[in-house]
N, C-alpha and C positions, 0 to 999 in steps of 0.2 A: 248870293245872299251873304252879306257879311257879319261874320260873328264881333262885335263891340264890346270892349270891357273885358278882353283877353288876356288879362292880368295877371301876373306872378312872379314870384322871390328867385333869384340866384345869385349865387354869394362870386362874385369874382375870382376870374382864375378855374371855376370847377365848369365839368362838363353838364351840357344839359340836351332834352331833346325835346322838341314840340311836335304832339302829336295833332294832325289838323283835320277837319271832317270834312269838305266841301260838298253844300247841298246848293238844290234851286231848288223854285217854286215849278210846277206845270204848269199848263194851261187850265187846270181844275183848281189852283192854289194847294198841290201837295207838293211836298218834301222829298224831290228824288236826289240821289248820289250821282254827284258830277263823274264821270268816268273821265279819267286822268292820264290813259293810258297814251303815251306821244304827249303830251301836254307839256307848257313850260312853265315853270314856276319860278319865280323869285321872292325873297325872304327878304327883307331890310332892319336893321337896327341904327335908329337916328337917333340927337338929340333931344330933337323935338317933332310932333308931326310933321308940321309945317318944315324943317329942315330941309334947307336945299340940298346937302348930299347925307349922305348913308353914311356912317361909322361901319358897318358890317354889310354886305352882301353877299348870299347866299343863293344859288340855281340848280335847278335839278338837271341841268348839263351835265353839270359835277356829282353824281349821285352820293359823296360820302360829306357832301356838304349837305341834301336835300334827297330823302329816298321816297317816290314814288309808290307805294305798297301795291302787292298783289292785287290788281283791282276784280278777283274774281270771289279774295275770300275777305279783302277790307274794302269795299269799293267805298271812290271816293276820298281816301287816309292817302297823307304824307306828312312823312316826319322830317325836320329841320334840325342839324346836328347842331349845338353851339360844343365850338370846341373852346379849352380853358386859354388858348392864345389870342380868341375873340373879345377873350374882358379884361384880360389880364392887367394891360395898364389905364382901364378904363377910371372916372372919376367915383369914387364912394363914400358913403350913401348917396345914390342918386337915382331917379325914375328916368328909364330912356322909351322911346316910343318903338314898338315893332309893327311890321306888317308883311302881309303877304297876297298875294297875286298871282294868279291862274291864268294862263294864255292856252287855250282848250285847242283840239283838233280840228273844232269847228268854227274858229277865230270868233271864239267869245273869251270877251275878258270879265274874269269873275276877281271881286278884290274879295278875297275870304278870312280877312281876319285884319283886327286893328286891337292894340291895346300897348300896354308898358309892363316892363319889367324892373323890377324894384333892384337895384342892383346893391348887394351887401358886398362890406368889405370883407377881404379874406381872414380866414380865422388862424392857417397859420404860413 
């Protein structure tokens, strides 16, 4: 299921972290939490959706790039680190597109998240 309209400000140069939910639907149409656990995730920050390559990527290979959460007391959460050397000499004011992508233990692919990030310029 993917969340659309995943929107929000950070000012360039500063740290930031996205915290992400991943659900599905069942076969009754309810709302369960993806379990994560082995899963692979990738995180993107492009220009534009449509962009053919990625300004930033992020994978939960790297866990201090993309951390996986305890999926016994957050199931379903991972958080995405933006560090300040990701934006640093990015263009500002500008909207960039992100996204993110689930590759499960059960080779399902879940895209769980699309939206932009308002990127401000830095303050000092």
């Amino acid at each position: 299921m993917v969340l659309e309209g995943q929107d929000f400000d950070l000012v360039a140069g500063d740290n930031g972290n996205i915290d992400i939910h991943v659900q599905t639907e069942n076969s009754v149409g309810v709302l369960i939490d993806v379990v994560l656990t082995g899963a692979l995730i990738t995180w993107v920050l492009k220009e534009e959706e449509d962009s053919a390559s990625a300004l930033v990527t992020k994978t939960s290979a790297a866990p201090t790039e993309i951390e996986i959460l305890n999926q016994t007391t957050y199931p379903g959460h991972f958080v995405v680190y933006i560090l300040p050397a990701d934006t640093a000499s990015m263009t500002t004011p500008h909207k960039y597109f992100h996204g993110a992508k689930v590759f499960d233990v059960t080779s399902h692919t879940h895209t769980t998240t699309k939206g932009y990030i308002t990127l401000s310029p830095k303050v000092i």
